[in-house]
ROFIMAR-420073 format. One line per 5 residues: number of its first residue (from 1); for each residue x, y, z of C-alpha. Coordinates in pm, 1 decimal, m for minus. Example, Ala and Ser with C-alpha at 12.3 -4.5 7.8 and 13.67 -1.06 7.14 Angstrom:
BEGIN
1 = 1230.0:m450.0:780.0 ~ 1367.0:m106.0:714.0 .
***
This chain:
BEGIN
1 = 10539.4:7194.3:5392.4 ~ 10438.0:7478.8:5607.0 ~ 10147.6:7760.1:5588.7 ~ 10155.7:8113.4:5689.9 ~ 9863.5:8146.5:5980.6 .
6 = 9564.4:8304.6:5937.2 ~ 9574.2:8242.0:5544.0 ~ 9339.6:7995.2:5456.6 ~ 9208.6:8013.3:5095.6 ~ 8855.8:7961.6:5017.5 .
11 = 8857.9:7579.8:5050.6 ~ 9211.4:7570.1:5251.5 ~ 9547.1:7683.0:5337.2 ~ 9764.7:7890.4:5064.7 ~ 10070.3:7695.9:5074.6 .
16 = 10412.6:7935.6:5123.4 ~ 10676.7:7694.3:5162.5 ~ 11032.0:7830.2:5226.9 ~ 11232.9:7574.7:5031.4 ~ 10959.2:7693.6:4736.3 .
21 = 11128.7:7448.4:4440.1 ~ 11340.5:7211.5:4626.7 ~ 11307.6:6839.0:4704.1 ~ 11170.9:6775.3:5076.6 ~ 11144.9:6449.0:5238.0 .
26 = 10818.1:6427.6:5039.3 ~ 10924.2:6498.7:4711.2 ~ 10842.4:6847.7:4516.2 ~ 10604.6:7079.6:4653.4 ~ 10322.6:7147.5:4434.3 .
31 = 10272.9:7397.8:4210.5 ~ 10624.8:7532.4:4334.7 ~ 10849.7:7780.5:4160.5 ~ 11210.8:7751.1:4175.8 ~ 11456.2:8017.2:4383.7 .
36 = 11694.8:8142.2:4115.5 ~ 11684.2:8501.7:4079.1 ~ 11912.5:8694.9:4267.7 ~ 11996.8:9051.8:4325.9 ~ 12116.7:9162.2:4016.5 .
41 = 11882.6:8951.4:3857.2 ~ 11586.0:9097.9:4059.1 ~ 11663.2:9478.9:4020.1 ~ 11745.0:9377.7:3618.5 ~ 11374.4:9258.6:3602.2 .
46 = 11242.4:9573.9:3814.8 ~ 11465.4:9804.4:3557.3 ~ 11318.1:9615.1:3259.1 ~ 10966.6:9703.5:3403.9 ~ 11011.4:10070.6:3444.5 .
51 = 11203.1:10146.4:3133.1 ~ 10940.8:10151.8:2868.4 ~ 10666.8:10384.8:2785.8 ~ 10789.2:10638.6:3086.4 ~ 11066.2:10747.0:2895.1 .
56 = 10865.4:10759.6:2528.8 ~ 10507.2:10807.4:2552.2 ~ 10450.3:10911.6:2950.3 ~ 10695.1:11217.0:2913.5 ~ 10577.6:11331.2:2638.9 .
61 = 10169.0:11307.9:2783.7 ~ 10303.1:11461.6:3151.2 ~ 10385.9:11787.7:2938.9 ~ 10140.1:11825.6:2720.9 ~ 9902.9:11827.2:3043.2 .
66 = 10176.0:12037.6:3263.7 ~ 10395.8:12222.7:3020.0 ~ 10692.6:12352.7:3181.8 ~ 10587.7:12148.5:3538.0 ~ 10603.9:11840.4:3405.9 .
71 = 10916.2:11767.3:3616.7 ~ 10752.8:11872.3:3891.4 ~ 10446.3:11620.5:3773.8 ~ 10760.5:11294.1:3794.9 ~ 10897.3:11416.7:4142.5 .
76 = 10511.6:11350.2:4267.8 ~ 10496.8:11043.3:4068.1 ~ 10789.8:10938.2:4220.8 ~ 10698.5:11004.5:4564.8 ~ 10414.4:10846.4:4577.7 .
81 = 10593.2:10541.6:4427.1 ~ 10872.5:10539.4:4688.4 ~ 10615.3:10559.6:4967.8 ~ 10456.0:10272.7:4818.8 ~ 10792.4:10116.7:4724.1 .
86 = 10881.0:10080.2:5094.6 ~ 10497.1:9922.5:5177.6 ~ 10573.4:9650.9:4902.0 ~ 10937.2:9604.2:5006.5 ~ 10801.1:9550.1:5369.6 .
91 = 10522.6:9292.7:5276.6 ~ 10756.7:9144.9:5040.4 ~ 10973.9:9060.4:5364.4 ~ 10724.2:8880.6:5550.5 ~ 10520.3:8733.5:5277.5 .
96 = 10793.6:8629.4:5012.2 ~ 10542.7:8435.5:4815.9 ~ 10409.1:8464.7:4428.2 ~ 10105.4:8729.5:4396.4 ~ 10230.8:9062.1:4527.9 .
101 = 9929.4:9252.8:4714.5 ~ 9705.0:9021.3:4635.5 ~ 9881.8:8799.5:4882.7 ~ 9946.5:9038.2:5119.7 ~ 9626.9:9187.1:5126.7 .
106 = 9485.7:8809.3:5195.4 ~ 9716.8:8765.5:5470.0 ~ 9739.2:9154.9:5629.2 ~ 9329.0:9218.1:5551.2 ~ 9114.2:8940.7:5465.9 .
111 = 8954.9:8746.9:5144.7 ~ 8786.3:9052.1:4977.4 ~ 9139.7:9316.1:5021.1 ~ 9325.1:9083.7:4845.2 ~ 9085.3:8974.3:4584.7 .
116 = 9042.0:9403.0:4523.6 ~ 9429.0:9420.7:4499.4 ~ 9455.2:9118.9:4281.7 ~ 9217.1:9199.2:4029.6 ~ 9325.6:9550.7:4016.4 .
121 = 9661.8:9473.8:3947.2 ~ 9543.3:9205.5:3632.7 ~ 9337.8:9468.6:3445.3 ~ 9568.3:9734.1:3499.5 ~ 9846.5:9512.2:3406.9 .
126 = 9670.9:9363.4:3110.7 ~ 9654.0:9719.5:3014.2 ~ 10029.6:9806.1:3040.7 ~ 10093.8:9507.9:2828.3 ~ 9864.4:9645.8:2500.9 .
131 = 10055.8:9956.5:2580.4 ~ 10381.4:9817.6:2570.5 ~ 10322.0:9613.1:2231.5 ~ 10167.2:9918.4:2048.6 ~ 10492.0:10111.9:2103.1 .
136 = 10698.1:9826.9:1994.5 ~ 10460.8:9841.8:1642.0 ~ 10423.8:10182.9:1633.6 ~ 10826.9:10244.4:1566.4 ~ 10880.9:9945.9:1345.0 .
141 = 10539.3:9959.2:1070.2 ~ 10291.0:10189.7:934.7 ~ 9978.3:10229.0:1094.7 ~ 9763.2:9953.1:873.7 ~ 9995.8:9680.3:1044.2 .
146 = 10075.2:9778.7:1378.4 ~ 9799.3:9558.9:1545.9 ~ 9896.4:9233.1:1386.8 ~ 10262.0:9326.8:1460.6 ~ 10203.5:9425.9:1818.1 .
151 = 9975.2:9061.3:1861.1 ~ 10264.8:8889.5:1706.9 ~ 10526.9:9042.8:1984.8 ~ 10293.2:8948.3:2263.2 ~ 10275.0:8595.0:2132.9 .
156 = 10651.7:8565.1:2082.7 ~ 10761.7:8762.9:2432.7 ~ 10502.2:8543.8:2628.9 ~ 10671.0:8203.7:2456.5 ~ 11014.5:8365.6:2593.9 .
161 = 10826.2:8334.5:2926.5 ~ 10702.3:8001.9:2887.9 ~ 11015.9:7817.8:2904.2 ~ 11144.8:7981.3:3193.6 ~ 11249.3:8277.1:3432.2 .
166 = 11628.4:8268.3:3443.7 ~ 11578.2:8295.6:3016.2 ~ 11356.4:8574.4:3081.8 ~ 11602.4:8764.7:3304.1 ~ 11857.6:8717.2:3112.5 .
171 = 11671.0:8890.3:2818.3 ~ 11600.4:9138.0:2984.2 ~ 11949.8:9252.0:3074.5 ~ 12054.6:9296.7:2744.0 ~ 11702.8:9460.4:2649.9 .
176 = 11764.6:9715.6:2923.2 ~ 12116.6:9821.1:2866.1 ~ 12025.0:9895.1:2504.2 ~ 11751.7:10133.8:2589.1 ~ 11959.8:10296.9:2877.0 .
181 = 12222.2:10374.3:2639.0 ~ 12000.0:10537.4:2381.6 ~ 11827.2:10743.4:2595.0 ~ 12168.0:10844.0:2778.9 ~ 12301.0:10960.4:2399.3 .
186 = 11962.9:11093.5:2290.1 ~ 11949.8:11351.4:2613.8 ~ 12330.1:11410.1:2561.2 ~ 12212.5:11488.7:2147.1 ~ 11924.2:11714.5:2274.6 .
191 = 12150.3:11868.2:2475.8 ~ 12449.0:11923.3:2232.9 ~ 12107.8:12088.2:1988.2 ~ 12044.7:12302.5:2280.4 ~ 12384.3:12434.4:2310.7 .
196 = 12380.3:12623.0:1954.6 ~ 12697.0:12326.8:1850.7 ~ 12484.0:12144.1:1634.6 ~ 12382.8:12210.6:1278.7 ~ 12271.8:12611.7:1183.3 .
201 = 11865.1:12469.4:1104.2 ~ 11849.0:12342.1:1483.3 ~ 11803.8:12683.9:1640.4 ~ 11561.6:12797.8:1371.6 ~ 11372.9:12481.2:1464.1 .
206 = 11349.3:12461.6:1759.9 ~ 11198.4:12830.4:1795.3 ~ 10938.4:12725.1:1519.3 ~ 10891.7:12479.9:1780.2 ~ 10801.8:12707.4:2091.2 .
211 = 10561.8:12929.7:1840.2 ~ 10393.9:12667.9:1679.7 ~ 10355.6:12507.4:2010.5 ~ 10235.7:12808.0:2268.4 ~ 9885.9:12717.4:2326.3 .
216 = 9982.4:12367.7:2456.8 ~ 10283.8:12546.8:2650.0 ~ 10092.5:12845.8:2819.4 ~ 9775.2:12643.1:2915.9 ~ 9853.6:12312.7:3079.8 .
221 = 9545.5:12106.7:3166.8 ~ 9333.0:11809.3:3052.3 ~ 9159.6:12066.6:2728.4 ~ 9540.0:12093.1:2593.8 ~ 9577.7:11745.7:2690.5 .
226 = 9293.5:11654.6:2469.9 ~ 9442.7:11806.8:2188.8 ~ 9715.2:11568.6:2213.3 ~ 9492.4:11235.0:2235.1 ~ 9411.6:11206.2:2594.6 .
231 = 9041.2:11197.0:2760.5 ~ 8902.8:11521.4:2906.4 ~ 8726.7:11547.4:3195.0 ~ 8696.1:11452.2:3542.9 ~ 8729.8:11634.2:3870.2 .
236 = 9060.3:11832.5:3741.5 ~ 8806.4:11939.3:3468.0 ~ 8513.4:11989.6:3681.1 ~ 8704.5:12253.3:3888.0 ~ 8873.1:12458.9:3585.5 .
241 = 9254.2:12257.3:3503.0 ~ 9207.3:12361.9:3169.2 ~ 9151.0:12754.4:3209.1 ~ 9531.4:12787.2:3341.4 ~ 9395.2:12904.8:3708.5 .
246 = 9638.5:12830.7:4000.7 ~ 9376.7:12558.8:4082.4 ~ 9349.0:12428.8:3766.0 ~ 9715.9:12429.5:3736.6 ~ 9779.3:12231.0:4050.1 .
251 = 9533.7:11947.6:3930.0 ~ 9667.9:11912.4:3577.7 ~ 9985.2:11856.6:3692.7 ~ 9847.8:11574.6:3919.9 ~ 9686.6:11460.4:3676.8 .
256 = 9993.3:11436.0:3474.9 ~ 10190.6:11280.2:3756.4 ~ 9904.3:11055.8:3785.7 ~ 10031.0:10912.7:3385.7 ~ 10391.7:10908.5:3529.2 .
261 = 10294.3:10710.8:3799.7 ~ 10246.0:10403.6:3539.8 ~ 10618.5:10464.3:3437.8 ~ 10721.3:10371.5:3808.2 ~ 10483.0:10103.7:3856.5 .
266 = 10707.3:9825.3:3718.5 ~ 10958.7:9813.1:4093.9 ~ 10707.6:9601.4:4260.3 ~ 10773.6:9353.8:3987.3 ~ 11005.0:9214.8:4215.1 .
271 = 10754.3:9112.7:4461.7 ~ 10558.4:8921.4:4246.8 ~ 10836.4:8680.4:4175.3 ~ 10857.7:8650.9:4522.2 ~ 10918.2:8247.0:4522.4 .
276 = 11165.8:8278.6:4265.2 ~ 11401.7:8519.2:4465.2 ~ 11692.1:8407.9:4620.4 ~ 11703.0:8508.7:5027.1 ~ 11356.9:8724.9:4977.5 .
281 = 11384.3:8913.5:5277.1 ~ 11713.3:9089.8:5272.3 ~ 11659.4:9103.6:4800.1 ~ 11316.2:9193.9:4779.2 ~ 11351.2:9535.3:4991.4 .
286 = 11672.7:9633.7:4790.2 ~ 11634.2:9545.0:4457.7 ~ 11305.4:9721.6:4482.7 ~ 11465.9:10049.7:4596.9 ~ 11774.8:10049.4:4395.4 .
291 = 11524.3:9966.5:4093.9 ~ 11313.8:10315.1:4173.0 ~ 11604.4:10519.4:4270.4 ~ 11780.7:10454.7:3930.9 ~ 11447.6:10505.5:3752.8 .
296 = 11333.4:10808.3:3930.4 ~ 11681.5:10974.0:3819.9 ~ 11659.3:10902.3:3461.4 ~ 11311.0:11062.5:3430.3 ~ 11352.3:11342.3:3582.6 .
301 = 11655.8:11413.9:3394.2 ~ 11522.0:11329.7:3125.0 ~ 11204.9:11563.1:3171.2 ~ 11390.5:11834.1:3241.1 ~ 11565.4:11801.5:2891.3 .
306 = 11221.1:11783.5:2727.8 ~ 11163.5:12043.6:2878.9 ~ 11415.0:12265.4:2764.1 ~ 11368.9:12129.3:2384.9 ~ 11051.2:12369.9:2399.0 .
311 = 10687.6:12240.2:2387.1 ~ 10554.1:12030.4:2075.4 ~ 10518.2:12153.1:1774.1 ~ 10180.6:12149.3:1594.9 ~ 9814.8:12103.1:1825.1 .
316 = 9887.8:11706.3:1827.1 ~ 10154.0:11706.8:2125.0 ~ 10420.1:11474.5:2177.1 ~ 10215.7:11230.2:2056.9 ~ 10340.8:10816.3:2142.1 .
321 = 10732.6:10913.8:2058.1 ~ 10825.9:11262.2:2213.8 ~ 11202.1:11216.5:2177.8 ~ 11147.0:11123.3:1868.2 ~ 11019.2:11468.2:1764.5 .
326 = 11242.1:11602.2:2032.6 ~ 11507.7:11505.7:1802.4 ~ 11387.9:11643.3:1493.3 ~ 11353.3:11933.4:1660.9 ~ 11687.5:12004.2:1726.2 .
331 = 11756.1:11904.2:1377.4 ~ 11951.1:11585.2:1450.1 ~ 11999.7:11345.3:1128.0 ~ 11824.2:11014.2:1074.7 ~ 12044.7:10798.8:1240.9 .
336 = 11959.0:10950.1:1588.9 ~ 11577.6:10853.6:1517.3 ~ 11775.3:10451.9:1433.9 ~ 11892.2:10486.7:1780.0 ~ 11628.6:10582.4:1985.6 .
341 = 11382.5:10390.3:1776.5 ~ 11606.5:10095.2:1908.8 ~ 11581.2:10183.7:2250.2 ~ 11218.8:10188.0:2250.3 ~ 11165.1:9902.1:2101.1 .
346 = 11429.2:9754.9:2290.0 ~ 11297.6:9925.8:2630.5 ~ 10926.2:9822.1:2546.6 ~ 10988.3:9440.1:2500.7 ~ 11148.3:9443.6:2813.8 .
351 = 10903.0:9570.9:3008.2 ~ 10665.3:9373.1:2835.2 ~ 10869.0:9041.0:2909.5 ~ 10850.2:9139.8:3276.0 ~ 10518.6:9269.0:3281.9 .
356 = 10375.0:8936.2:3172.1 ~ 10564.2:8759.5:3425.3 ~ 10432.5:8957.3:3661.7 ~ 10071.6:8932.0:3561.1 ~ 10077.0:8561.4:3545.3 .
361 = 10229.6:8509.7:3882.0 ~ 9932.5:8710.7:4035.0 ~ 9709.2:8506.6:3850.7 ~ 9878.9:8184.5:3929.3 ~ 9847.1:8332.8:4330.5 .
366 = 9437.7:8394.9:4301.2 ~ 9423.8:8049.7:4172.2 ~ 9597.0:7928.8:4455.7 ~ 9312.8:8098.1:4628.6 ~ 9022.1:8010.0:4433.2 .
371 = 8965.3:8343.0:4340.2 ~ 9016.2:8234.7:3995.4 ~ 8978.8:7872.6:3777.3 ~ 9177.6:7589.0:4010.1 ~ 9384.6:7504.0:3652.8 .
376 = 9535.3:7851.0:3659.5 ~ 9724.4:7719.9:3924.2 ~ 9936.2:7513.0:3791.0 ~ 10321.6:7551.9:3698.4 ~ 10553.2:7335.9:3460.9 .
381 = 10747.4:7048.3:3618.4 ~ 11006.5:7119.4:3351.4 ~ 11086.8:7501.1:3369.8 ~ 10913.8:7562.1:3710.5 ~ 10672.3:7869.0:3566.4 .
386 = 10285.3:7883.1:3562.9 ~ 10259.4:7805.1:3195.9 ~ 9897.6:7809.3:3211.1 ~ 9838.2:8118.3:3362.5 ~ 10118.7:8309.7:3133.1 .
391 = 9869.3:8137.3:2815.2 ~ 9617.2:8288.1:2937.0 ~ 9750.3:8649.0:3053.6 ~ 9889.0:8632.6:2671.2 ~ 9546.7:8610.2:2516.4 .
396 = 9357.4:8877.7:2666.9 ~ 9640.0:9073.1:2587.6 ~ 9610.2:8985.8:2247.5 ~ 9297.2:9075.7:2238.8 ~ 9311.9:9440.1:2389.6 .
401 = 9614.6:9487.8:2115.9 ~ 9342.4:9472.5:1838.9 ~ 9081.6:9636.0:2025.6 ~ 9228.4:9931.0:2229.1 ~ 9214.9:10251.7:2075.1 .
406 = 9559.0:10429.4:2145.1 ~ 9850.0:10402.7:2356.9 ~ 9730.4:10660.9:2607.2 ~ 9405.0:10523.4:2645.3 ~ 9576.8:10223.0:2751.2 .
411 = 9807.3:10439.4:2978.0 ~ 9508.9:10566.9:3174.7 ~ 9358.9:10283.9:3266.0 ~ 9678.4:10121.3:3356.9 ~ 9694.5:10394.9:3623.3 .
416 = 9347.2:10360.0:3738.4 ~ 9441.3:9969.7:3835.3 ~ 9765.4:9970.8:3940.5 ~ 9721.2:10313.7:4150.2 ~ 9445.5:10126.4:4355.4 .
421 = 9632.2:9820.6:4411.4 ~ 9908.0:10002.2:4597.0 ~ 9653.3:10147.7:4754.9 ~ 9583.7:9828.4:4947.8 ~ 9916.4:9789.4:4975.3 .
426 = 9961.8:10046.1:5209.2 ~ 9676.4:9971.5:5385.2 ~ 9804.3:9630.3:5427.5 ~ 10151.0:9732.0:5527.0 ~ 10005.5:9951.7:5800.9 .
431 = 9843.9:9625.8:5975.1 ~ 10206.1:9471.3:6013.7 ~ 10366.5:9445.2:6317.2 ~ 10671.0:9597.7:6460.2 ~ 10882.1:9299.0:6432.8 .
436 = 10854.7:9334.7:6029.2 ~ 10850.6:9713.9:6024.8 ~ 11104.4:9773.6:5792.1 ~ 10999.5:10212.0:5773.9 ~ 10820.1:10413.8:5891.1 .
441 = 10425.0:10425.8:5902.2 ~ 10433.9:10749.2:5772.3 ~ 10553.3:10635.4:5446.8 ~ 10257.1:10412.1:5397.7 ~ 9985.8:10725.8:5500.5 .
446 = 10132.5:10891.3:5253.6 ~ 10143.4:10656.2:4987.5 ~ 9781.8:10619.5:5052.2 ~ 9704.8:10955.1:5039.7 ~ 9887.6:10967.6:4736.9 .
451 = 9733.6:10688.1:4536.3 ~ 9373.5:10848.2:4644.5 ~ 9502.2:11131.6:4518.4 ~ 9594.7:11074.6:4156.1 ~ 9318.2:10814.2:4113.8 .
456 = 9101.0:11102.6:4174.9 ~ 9294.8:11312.9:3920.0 ~ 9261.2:11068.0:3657.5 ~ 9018.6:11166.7:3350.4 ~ 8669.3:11078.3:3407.6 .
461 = 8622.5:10854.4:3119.7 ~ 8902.3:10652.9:3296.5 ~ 8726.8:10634.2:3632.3 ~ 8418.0:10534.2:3481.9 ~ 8547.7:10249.7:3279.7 .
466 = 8753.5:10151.8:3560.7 ~ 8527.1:10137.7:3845.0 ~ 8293.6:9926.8:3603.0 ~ 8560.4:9660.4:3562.8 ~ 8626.9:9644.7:3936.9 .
471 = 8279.4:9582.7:3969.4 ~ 8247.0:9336.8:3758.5 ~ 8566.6:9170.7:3905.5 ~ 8358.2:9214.4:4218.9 ~ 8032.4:9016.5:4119.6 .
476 = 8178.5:8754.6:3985.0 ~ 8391.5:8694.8:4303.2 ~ 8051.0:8726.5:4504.2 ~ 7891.5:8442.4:4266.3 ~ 8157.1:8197.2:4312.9 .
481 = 8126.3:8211.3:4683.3 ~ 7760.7:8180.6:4663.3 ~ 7795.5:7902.1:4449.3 ~ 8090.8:7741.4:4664.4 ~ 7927.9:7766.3:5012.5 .
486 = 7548.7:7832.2:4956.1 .
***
């Protein structure tokens, strides 16, 4: 077995062997996933990721806050994720090992980068998760059963997990070609409403749909946002986004491509099944890219269809399920709401099934490092996944299912985490040297810049409760040590 230098965990060495999973000369390596995924497999698992609430709850939240620039809000969004894209495809090279930025920031930064990254990624994470299951409850039972639904799905997506990767990508193949064919025929329905072909009542809806909805259209900004469930506040609201001033139009748009950005945040998936990857160096980079690309297409089409549907009716917004009331808008029959209430549901549990996988492989990394309980670390002899850690990631998710308030609460403060992760992913990626320069380092200021950026955009209530959780991520790092090596 082999380490990587200059990455010794608190009491030792992080192991990163290359023949992760395989018999050596001495027999299995410990705690060692198995190399299985390939390509297809890989950008199948990023796709999964992505395709969830961006196309039916982030949409619909990007214009309420931006109205008529909401596509404008995912072409930022997905900047900033590309630049970041190509700092995580370019770690992923050198470092193909379980964790994501946690690892890298360990191996690029030091202890305390890593730990930052790591910790940010499991709240933020854990966040996406509640997110996910909500939607899945939200389209399938009334309101006085959607928690115990949405705890149930988390318990029976995180057993799908538990026996095994290749099970879990397979899944998610057929999860994501279901919801990429109903949102292909619900934007070609919209569309077909649009045109005046469909039946007489969808033209005389859809203009009771711009009237009813001008307020929210004419005034983008975190007050109309708040109409529609989101948190107030913040710097965008400290310097006027809700009065409709060219300033305050600028920042509520980043602050709506700030909520996009946790549509995109699923391609570094990838990455953190980096010991289960087939030939790491040459998959991780392009199954990450292809992954976005794909992604990144779909939204903004799909945006720009929104956008021509005409803002939401009513002072509630989009609310969780825009095309949804998209639909109804146009005055398409019940059987479109079947279909795209099967692609969400459909979309949701895959990126659910991925995020969890995800989530537990960065935990199974810190406890690698010590930077969480030794057991954590841990993965099954007979399906080669850290069972312990995916138990664990699929309680506290549990738990934030039946406490969290709404979906876009948890949308927020999934952006707050993951946005600062990739931040030290970028920093990390600028530390590399030129023989693993895969782009340029202008890629990685900018996806700095950028994460900054809509961090700082985010509503205040959102900072606050984030930075608090960091900190306490923080302290309790700073006891262990102190405890470990007085």
């Amino acid at each position: 077995m082999t380490t990587s230098p200059g990455t010794p965990g608190l009491d030792g060495p992080v192991p990163t062997n290359p023949a992760v999973g395989r018999l050596t000369s001495q027999g299995p390596t410990p705690g060692a996933l198995a190399r299985r995924l390939g390509l297809r497999d890989a950008v199948v698992i990023g796709l999964a990721s992505m395709i969830g609430a961006g196309a039916f709850v982030s949409l619909g939240a990007a214009q309420d806050l931006a109205g008529s620039l909401a596509p404008l809000a995912v072409l930022i969004a997905a900047a900033v994720a590309l630049c970041n894209a190509t700092s995580t495809a370019q770690l992923a090279a050198q470092h193909p090992s379980s964790g994501g930025t946690y690892h890298y920031g360990r191996e690029q930064l030091g202890h305390w980068w890593g730990f930052l990254a790591g910790w940010c990624f499991v709240i933020g994470k854990i966040a996406s998760c509640a997110a996910m299951a909500l939607v899945i409850s939200a389209y399938l039972v009334p309101e006085p059963l959607q928690r115990i639904v949405a705890a149930l799905v988390v318990v029976a997506l995180t057993g799908v997990n538990l026996v095994g990767i290749t099970r879990t990508a397979a899944l998610a193949r057929v999860l994501v070609t279901v919801a990429l064919a109903a949102l292909v025929l619900t934007g070609g329905r919209l569309l077909f409403g649009l045109s005046g072909a469909s039946a007489g009542g969808a033209a005389e809806a859809s203009g009771a749909t711009a009237d009813s909805g001008a307020g929210l259209w004419a005034v983008p900004g975190p007050l109309a946002g708040a109409r529609a469930g989101l948190w107030d506040g913040g710097l965008a609201a400290v310097l006027g986004a809700g009065t409709g001033g060219a300033a305050g139009i600028v920042l509520a748009v980043i602050q709506a491509a700030a909520l996009m950005f946790f549509a995109f945040a699923g391609y570094a998936r990838v990455a953190t099944l980096g010991e289960e990857v087939i030939a790491p160096r040459r998959t991780i980079p392009r199954a990450i890219l292809v992954a976005l690309g794909v992604v990144a297409v779909l939204y903004l089409a799909l945006s720009v269809v929104l956008v021509l549907v005409g803002p939401a009716p009513g002072n509630q917004g989009w609310g969780p399920a825009p095309f949804l009331t998209a639909l109804q808008s146009v005055g398409a029959g019940e059987g479109w709401g079947v279909v795209i209430t099967v692609g969400a549901v459909a979309a949701a549990s895959g990126a659910l099934l991925a995020l969890v996988a995800g989530v537990s492989r960065t935990m199974l990394a810190m406890a690698r490092g010590g930077d969480l309980p030794r057991p954590l670390a841990k993965s099954s002899n007979r399906y080669a996944v850290p069972q312990r850690a995916e138990a664990v990631a699929g309680i506290a998710i549990v738990l934030l299912v039946l406490l969290a308030s709404n979906v876009l609460v948890a949308i927020a403060a999934s952006s707050f985490g993951v946005l600062l992760y990739y931040a030290v992913a970028n920093l990390a990626a600028l530390t590399q040297g030129d023989q693993w320069r895969l782009f340029p380092k202008a890629l990685q200021v900018l996806g700095l810049i950028g994460c900054v950026l809509l961090v700082a955009a985010l509503p205040g209530s959102t900072v606050v409760a984030g930075v608090a959780l960091v900190l306490l991520g923080v302290t309790y790092r700073a006891i262990v040590l102190a405890l470990r090596h007085p």
